[in-house]
Structures are given as structure tokens and as C-alpha cells.
Backbone as CSV, one residue per row, in Angstrom:
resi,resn,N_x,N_y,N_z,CA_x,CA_y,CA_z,C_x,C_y,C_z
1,UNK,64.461,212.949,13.258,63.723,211.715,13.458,62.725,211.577,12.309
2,UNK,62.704,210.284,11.853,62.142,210.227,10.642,60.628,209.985,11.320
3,UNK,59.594,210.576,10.380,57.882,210.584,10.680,57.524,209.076,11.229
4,UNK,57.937,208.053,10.044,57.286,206.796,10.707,58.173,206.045,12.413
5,UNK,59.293,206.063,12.440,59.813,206.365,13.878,59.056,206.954,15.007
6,UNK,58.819,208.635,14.619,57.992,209.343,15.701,56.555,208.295,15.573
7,UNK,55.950,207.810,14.901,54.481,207.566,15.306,55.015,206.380,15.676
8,UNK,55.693,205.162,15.237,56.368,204.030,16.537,56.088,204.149,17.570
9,UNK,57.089,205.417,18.162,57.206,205.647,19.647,56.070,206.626,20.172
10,UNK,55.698,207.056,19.483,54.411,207.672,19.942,53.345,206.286,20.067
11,UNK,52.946,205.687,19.005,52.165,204.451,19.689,52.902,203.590,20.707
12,UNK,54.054,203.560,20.880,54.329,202.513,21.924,53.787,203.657,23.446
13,UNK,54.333,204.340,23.314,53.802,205.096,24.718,52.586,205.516,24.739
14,UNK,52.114,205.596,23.919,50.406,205.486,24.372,50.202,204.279,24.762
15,UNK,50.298,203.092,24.305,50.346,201.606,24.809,50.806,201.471,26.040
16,UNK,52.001,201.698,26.265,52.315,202.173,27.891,51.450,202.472,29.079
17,UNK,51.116,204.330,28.712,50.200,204.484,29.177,49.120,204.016,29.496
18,UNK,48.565,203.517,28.654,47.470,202.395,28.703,47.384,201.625,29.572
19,UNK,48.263,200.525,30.008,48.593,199.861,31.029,48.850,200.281,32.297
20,UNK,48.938,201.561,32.160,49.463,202.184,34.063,48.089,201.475,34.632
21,UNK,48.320,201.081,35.980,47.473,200.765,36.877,45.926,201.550,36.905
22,UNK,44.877,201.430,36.805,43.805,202.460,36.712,43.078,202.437,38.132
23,UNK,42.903,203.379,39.606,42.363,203.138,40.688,41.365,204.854,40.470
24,UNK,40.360,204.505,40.425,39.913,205.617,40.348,38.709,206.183,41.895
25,UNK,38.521,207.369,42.001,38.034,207.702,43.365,36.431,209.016,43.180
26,UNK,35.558,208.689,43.714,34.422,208.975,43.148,34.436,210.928,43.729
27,UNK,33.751,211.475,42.901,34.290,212.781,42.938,33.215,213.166,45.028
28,UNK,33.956,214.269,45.573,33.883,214.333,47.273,32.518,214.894,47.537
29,UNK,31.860,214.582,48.520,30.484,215.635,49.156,29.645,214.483,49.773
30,UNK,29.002,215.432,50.284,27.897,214.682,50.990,27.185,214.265,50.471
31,UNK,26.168,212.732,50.705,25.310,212.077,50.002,24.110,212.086,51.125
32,UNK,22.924,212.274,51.324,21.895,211.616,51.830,21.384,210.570,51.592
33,UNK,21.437,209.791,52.746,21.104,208.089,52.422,19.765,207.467,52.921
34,UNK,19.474,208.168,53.946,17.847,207.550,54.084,17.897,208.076,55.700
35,UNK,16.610,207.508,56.302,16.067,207.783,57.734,16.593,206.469,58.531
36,UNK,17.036,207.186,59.590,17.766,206.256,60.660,17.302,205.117,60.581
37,UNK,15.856,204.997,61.037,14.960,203.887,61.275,14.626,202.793,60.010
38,UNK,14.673,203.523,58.701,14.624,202.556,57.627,15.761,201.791,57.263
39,UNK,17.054,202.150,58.315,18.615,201.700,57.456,19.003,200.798,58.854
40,UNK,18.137,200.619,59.567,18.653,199.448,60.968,18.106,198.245,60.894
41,UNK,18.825,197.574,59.328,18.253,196.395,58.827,20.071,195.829,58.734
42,UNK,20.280,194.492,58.718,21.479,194.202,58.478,22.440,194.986,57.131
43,UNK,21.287,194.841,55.988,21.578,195.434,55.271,20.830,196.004,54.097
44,UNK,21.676,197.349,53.409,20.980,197.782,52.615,21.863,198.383,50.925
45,UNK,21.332,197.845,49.908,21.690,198.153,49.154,20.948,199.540,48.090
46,UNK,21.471,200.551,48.557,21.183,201.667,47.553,21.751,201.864,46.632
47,UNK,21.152,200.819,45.366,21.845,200.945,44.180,22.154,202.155,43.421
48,UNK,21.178,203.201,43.299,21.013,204.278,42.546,21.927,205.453,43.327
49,UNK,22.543,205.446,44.396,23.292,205.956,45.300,24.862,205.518,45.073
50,UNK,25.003,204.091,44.712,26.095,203.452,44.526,26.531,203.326,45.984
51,UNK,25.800,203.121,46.966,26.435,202.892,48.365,25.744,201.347,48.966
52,UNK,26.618,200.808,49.703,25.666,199.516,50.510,26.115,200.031,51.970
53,UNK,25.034,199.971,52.747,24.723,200.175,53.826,24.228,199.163,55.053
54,UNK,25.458,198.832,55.994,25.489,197.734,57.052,24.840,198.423,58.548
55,UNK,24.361,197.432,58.621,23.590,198.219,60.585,23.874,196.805,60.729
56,UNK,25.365,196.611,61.825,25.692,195.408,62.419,26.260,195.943,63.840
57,UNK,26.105,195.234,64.943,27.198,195.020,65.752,26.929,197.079,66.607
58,UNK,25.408,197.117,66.736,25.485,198.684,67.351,25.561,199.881,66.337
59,UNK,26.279,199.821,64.873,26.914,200.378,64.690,26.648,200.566,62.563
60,UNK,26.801,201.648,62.335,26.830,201.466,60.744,27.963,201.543,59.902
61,UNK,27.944,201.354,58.598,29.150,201.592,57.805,28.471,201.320,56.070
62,UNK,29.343,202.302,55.875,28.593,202.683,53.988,30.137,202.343,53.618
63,UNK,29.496,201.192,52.729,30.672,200.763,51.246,30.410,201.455,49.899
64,UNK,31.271,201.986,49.161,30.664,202.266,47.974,30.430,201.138,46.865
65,UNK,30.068,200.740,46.039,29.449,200.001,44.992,29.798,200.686,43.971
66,UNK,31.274,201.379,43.716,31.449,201.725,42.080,32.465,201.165,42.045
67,UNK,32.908,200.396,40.872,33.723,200.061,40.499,35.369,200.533,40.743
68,UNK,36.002,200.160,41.071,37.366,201.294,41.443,38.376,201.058,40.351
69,UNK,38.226,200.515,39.212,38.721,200.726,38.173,38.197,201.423,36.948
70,UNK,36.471,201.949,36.940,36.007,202.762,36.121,35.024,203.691,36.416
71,UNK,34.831,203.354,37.835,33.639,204.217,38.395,32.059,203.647,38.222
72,UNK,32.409,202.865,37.371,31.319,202.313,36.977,30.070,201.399,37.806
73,UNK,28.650,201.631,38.292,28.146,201.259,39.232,28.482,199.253,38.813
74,UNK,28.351,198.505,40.436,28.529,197.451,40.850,26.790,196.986,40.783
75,UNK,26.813,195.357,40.269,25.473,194.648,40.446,25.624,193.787,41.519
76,UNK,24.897,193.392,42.322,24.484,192.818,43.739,24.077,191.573,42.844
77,UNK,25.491,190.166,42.998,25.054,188.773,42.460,24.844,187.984,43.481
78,UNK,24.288,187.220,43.545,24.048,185.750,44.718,24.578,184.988,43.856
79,UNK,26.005,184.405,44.540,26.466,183.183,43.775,26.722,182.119,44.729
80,UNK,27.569,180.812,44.226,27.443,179.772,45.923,28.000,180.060,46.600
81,UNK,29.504,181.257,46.370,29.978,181.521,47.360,29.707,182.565,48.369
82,UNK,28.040,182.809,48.422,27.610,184.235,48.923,27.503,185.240,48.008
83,UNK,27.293,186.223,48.460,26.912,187.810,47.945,28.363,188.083,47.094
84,UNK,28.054,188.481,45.638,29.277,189.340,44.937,29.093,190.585,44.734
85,UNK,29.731,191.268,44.183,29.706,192.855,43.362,30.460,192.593,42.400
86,UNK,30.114,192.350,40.880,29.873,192.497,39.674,30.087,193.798,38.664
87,UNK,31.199,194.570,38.107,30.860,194.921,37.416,30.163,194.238,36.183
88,UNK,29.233,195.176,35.276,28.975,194.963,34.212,29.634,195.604,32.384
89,UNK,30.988,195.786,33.295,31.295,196.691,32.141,32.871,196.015,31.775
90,UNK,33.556,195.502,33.056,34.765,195.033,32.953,34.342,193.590,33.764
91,UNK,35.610,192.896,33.952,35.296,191.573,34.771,35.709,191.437,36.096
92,UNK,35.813,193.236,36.379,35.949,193.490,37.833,34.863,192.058,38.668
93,UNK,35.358,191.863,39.797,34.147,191.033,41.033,35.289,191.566,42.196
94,UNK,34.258,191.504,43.251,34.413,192.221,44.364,33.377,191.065,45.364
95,UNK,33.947,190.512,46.848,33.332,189.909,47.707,32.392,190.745,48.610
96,UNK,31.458,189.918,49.340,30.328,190.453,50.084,31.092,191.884,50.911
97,UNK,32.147,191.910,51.261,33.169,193.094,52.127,33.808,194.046,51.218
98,UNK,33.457,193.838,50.167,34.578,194.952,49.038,36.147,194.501,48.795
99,UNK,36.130,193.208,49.042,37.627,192.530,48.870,37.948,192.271,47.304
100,UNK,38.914,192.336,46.431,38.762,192.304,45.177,39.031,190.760,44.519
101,UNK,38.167,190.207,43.858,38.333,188.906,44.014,38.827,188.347,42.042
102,UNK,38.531,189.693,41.606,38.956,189.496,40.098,39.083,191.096,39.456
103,UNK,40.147,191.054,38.548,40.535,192.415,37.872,40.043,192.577,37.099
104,UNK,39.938,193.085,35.889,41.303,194.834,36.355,41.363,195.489,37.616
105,UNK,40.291,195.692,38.166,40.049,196.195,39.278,41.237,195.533,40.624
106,UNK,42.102,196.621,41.011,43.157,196.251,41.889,43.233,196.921,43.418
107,UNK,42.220,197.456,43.752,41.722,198.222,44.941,40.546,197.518,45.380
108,UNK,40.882,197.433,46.470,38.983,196.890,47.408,38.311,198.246,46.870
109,UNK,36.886,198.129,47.615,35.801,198.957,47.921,36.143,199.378,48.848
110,UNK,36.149,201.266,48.721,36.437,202.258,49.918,35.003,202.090,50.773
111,UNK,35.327,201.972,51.882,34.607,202.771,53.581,34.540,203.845,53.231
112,UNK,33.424,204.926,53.971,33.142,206.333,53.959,32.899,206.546,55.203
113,UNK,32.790,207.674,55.543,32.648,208.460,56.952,31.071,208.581,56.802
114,UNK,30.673,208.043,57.974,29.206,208.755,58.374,28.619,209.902,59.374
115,UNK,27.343,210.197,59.129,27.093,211.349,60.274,25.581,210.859,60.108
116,UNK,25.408,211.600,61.433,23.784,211.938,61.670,23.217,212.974,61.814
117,UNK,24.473,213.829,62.515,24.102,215.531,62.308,24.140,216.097,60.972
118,UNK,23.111,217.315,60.859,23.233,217.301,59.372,23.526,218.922,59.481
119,UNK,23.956,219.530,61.031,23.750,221.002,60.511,24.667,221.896,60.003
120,UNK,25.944,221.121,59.348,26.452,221.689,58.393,26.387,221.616,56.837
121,UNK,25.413,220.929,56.677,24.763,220.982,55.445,23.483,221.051,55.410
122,UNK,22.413,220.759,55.784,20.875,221.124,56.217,20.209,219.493,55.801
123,UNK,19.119,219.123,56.170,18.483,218.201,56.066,18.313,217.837,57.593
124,UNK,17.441,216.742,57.822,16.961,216.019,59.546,17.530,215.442,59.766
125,UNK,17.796,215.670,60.830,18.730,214.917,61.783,18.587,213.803,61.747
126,UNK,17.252,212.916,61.887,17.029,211.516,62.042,17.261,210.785,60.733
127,UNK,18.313,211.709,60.176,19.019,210.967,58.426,20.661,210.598,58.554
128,UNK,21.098,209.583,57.828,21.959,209.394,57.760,22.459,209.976,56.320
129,UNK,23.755,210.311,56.662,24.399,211.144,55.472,26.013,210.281,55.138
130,UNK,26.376,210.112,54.386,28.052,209.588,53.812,28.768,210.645,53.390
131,UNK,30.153,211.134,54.151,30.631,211.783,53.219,31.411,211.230,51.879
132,UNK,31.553,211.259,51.024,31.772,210.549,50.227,33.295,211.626,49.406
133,UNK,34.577,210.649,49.728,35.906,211.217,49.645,36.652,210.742,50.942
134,UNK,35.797,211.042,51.799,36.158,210.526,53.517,36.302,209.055,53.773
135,UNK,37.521,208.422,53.567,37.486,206.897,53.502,37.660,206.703,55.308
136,UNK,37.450,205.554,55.453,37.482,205.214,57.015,38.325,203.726,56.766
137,UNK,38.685,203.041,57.438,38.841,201.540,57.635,37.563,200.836,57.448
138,UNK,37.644,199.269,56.902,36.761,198.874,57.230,36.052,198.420,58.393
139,UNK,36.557,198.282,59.528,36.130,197.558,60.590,35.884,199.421,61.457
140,UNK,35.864,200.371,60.509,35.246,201.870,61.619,33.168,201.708,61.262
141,UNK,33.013,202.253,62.301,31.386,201.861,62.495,30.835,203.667,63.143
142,UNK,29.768,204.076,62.688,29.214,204.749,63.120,28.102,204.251,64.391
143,UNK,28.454,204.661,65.739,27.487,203.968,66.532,26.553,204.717,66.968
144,UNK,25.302,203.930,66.544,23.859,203.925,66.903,23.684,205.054,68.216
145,UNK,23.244,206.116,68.481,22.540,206.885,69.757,21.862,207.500,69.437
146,UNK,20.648,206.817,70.688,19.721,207.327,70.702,19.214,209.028,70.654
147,UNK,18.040,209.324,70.068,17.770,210.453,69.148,17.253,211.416,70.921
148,UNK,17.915,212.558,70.670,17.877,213.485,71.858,16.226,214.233,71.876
């Protein structure tokens, strides 16, 4: 195979590659997110966490806010059609629910598993924690009970 041939097909398949679909998934563990009592607001956006945090309906649920095509953290826009998620890096947008409303980005926003017990990792109880890797559905809710 002649040299300029091999680098042809060597650039075409890197080009290839290039194009595979990109869904990426934020590396696994527990996050601490705040005190029960400060997060039983409709909602909460912990930007620096990359999580948004719902207290609706009894019950909670943590969205993540990174981008699922680069990882890259999401900006909280008010536009007319309601609340977006914005990357600032691609022209990812994402709706008030993590629905994907523009690409590259081809995955909603993952659900995470919540807890309140913390005694397999240490911290107070009266904290909410995400595991983060642990996807749930969206419509799963951590429900509210009262502190023993």
C-alpha cells in the first residue's frame, strides 16, 4: 500500500470515528446535596454540583445538568418557552425536564437515585445525598418522611 493511500484511509476513519454518536455518563459516587429542610422548595438549582433538585408532589428527584454529549456543565436560561438548559460549549438545549430539544446532544438528562440515610458513607442524616451513576426514571421520586 502506497504511503499517500494509507494516510487517505487513515484520515477517512478518523473522520468516521468522529461522527460515532457521542453520549457520555458522569464518572459514579455519592454527591452531598444539602439539608432536607433547605431543598423542600419546588426547586433547586446546584450549579456547582451540576445537579437540579425538585421537591414536588411529597417527593424529590435530582436531574443532572451536564451536558450528555461533553460533560460539560448546563446554564439555567429563561426563555418564552419556560426554563432551558443551555450548553455553553456546543448548541446542545435541553427543556425544563431534561428532554433534548437541540443537538449534538442525543440523550435527555439522566435521573439519579436518592437517599437520606447516610450510614454507608458518613455525613447527617437530615442530608440529602445523589448517587450519581444510579439512573432512576423520570417520574421515580424519593418520598419525603418524617425525621425519626
Amino acid at each position: 500500500m502506497k504511503r499517500l493511500t494509507f494516510f487517505l484511509l487513515l484520515t477517512i476513519l478518523v473522520g468516521l470515528l468522529g461522527c460515532e454518536q457521542s453520549v457520555k455518563k458522569r464518572p459514579i459516587g455519592w454527591l452531598k446535596l444539602g439539608k432536607i429542610s433547605e431543598l423542600m422548595v419546588p426547586e433547586t438549582f446546584l450549579q456547582d454540583k451540576r445537579i437540579l433538585v425538585r421537591f414536588e408532589e411529597g417527593g424529590f428527584t435530582a436531574m443532572s445538568t451536564e451536558c450528555t454529549h461533553d460533560l460539560t456543565p448546563l446554564k439555567l436560561v429563561e426563555t418564552p418557552n419556560g426554563k432551558e438548559f443551555h450548553s455553553e460549549y456546543t448548541s446542545s438545549r435541553y427543556d425544563a425536564r431534561g428532554h433534548v430539544l437541540s443537538g449534538p446532544s442525543k440523550a435527555n438528562l439522566p435521573f439519579y437515585f436518592l437517599k437520606f440515610d447516610s450510614e454507608s458513607y458518613g455525613g447527617a442524616v437530615n442530608t440529602l445525598y445523589v448517587e450519581i451513576g444510579v439512573e432512576k426514571p423520570e417520574s421515580w421520586k424519593l418520598s419525603l418522611r418524617p425525621p425519626a
